[in-house]
N, C-alpha and C positions, 0 to 999 in steps of 0.2 A: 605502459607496456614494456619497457627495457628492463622495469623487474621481472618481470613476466618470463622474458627471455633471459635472464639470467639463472632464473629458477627452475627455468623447462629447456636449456641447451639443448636437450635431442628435439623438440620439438622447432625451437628456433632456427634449426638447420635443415628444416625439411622443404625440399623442394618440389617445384610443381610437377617438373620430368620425370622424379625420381616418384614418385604418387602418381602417375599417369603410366608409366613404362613398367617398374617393378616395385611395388610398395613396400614388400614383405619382409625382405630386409632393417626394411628401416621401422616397419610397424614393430617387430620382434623386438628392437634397440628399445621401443615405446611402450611395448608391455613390460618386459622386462627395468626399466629403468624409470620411467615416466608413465603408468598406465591411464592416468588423465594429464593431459600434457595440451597445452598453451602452442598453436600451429600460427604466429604471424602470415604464413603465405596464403593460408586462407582464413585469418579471422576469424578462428574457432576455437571450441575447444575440442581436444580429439578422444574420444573412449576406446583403446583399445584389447582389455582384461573381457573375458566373456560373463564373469562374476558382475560387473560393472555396465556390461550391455547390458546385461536383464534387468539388472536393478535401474535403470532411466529408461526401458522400455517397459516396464510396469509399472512406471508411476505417472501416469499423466497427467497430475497435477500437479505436479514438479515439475517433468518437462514435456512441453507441448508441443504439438503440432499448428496450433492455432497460432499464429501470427503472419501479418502481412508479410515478412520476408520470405516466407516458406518458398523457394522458386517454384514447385507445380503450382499451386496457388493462386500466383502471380499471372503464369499463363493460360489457365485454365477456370480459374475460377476456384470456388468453396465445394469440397467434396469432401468424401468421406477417409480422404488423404490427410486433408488440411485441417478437420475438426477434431474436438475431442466432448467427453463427456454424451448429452442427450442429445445433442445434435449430431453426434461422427455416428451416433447411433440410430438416429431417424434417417440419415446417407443409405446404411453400410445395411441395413437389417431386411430392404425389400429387395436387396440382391445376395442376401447371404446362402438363402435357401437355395435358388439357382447353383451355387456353386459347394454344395455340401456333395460330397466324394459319393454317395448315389448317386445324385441325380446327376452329376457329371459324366458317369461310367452309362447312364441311360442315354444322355441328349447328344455326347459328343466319340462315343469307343467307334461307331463306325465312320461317321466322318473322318475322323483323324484316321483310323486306319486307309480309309480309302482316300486321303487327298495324300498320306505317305506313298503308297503305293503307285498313287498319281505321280507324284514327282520324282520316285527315285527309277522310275521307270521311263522317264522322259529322259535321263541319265544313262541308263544301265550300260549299255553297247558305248559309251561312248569310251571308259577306260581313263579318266580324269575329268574331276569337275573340282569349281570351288563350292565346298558343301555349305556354306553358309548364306551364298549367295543363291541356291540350287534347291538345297533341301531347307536346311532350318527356318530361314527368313521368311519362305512362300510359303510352308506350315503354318508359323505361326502367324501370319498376315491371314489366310484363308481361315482360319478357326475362331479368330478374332471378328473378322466382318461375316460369317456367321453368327457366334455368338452376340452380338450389335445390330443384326437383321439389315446388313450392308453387302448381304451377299450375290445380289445384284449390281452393286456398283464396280465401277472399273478399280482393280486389284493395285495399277498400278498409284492411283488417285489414293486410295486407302493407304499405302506407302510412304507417298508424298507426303501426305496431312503428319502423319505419325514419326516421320525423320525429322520436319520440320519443328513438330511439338518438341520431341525431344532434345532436338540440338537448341530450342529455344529452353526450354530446363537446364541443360549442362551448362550454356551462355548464365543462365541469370545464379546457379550455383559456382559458379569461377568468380561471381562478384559484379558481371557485366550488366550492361541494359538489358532487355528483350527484344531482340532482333522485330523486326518489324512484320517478318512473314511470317512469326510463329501465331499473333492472332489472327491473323487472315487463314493461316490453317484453320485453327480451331472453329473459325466462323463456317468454313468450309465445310467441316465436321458435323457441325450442326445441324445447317441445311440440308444436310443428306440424312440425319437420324429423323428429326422433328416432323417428316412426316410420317411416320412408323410406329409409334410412339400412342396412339392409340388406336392400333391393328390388336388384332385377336392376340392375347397374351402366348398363346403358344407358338407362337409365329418367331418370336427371338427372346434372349432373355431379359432385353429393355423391355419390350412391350409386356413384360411379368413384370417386370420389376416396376413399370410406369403404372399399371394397372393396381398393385399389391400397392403404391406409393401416393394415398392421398395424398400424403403432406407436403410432399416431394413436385415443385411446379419444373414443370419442361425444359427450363433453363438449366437447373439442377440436376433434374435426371440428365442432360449432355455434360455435363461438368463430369461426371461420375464413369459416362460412358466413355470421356478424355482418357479419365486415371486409368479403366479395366481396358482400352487400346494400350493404351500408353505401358503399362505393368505387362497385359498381354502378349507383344508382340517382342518389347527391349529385352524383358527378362528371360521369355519364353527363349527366344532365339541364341541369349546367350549362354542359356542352361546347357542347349543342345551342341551346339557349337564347341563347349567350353568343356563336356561332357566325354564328344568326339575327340576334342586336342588332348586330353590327358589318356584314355586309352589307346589311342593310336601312338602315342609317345613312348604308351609301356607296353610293349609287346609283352612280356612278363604276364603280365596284371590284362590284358586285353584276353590272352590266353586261357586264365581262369575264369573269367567272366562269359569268355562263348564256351565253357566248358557246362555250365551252371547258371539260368538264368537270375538266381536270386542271386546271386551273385557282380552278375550287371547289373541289376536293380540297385545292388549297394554301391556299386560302383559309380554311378549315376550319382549318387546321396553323396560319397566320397570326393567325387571331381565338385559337386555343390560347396561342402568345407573350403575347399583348397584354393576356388577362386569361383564366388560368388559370383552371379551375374550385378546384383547391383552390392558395389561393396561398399556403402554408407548410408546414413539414414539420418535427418536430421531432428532433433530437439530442440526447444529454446527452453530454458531457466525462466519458471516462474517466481521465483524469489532468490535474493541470494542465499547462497547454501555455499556446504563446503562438501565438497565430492574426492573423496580420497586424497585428500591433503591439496585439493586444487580449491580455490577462494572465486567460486563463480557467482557473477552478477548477475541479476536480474536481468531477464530481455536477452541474456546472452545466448550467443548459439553453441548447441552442445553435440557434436556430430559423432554418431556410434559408427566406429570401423566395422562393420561385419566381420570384412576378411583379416581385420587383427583377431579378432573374437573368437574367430573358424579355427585359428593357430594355437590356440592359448594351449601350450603346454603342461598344464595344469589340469586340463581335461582332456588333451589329445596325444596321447604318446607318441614322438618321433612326426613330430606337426609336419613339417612338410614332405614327408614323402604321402604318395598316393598308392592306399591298399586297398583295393576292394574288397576285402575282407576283414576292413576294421571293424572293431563289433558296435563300437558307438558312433558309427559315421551320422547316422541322423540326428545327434546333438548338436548338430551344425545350426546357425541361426540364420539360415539365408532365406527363409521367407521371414523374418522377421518373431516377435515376440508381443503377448500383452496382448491390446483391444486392438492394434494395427498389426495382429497376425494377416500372412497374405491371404487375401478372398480367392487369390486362383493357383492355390498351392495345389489343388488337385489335378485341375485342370492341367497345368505346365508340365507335373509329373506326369501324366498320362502321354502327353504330346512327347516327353523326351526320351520316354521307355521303349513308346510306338519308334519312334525316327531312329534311333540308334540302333535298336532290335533289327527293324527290316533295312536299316543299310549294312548293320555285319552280314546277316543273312543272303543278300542278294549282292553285294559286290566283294566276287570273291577276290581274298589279298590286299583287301583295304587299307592305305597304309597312307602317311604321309609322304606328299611329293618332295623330295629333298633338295631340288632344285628351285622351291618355293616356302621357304618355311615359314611356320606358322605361330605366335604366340598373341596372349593376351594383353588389354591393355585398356586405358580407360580411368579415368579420376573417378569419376561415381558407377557409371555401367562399364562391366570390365569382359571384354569378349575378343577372339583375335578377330580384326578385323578382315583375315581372308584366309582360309582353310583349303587351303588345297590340296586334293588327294589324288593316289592314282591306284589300280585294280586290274585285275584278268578280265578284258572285256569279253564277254563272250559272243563267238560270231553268231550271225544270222542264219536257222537252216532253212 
């Protein structure tokens, strides 16, 4: 390994703070200099050229998803996350349908309109809230145990289980054991789907997707149900969240977006480039290969930076500023690429259009509280962890 880091110096100097705080700097030193680059602090290999993301995210027999160390995997079980070839495909196929951009706009436009409307009205008079902790997170937590037919269960319980999963994922991608409550989450988890499971298929989209799923035994189908919470509620929230912090930052650019909603729309897509909710994805090396002048071994782990990928200069003019008017902002690969494109790409977009839409709309003067500011952050899921905003409340007549 000390050629390793002799041969990949920007990688060898890359720290864990400086990847958790502000990546982008140091990713830019990595495309530009290193674009597959040798990362000692986490024992990987790092990809961060967008030419180079596609090409290891279309080839999944090159690099897989399939291997025990995958950390969702580990705490969850075999899904349609962790498989590749005719198995990610007997996962992935009796929930695909559910979530194709129809029927997404049929089963969930007024929900989500009406649990927005719900919570930013539970808000509205009050003249400051943290919107992550207010709006995004309870969106996406309610749309989720919906979609999972857990919409009877207690909100905060559904929370619980899904912080815990995921801070048990972040633990076992840092390199660490698996915390001990994170399968007690997911056991939790379980017990609450498995009886639902074969209810009237129209009743959630497990009970379609358990119904559509001979193959697929119960244990399985909650494995699957982990991943679509898990992607659900982490990414969801930090879409919205992360969406909010970049036009509230640009008054400029927030301006032309309440001017023209296609505009927000793209804008949405733009703050997705700039800082992805989850900014890596992992691969293992199924044989050695040689990958842009890097000499990777078999079994290795080959981890794709999204949010280097979102940068690459090469396809993104003047990478880090935020235009909502970029004409190729949806070249961006934040839901990913290949046979693990995201299953709830529609869905998230729907929920982020809705949230963001109805809170410029209804909290007039939106802006960020300056006496609480706000940024992103995160080694794998990158979102700020508190959004605080403040507005013209308006009185009561």
């Amino acid at each position: 390994m000390h050629a390793r880091a002799a041969k990949f110096p920007v990688g060898a100097g890359a720290t864990l703070d400086e990847l958790e705080s502000d990546p982008h700097p140091l990713l830019a030193r990595l495309r530009e200099r290193e674009p597959v680059s040798w990362l000692p602090v986490l024992g990987c290999w790092l990809v961060t050229e967008r030419e180079l993301a596609l090409h290891v995210m279309r080839e999944p027999a090159t690099y897989t998803v399939d291997d025990p160390r995958f950390s969702t995997g580990q705490v969850v079980g075999p899904s349609m996350l962790t498989l590749d070839g005719d198995e990610h495909r007997r996962h992935r196929d009796p929930f695909a349908r559910a979530f194709r951009l129809d029927a997404v706009r049929t089963r969930f436009t007024a929900l989500v309109e009406d649990e927005t409307d719900r919570l930013v009205g539970a808000i509205e008079r009050d003249g400051r809230a943290d919107l992550r902790r207010s709006v995004a997170g309870p969106l996406a937590v309610a749309v989720v145990a919906h979609a999972l037919g857990l919409a009877n269960t207690d909100v905060g319980n559904v929370l619980s289980w899904y912080e815990t999963i995921v801070e048990g994922v972040t633990r076992v991608t840092a390199g660490e054991p698996i915390p001990d409550e994170a399968p007690a989450a997911f056991a939790a988890l379980r017990a609450s789907i498995e009886p639902s499971l074969d209810s009237d298929p129209g009743s959630s989209l497990l009970a379609a997707a358990a119904g559509d799923a001979a193959e697929l035994t119960h244990t399985e189908v909650v494995s699957n149900a982990a991943v679509l919470m898990f992607g659900g509620i982490e990414t969801t929230e930090g879409m919205i969240a992360n969406g909010l912090l970049h036009l509230l930052s640009h008054p400029d650019q927030l301006e032309l977006a309440e001017a023209e909603p296609a505009l927000l729309r793209n804008g949405v897509e733009e703050s997705l480039r700039l800082e992805p909710a989850a900014a890596v994805i992992d691969r293992y090396a199924t044989q050695d290969i040689e990958l842009a002048g890097a000499e990777v071994r078999a079994r290795e782990l080959v981890r794709i930076s999204i949010a280097g990928a979102n940068r690459d200069p090469r396809v993104f003019a003047d990478p880090d500023r935020f235009d909502v008017g970029r004409e190729n902002a949806k070249l961006h690969l934040a839901f990913a690429h290949g046979p693990h494109v995201c299953i709830g790409m529609h869905l998230a977009r729907l929920e982020a259009h809705t949230a963001i839409g109805r809170l410029l709309d209804r909290l007039p003067g939106l802006r960020l509280d300056p006496a609480r500011p706000s940024a992103a952050r995160g080694l794998v899921f990158r979102k700020p962890p508190t959004l605080h905003v403040v507005w013209e409340a308006r009185t009561q007549s």
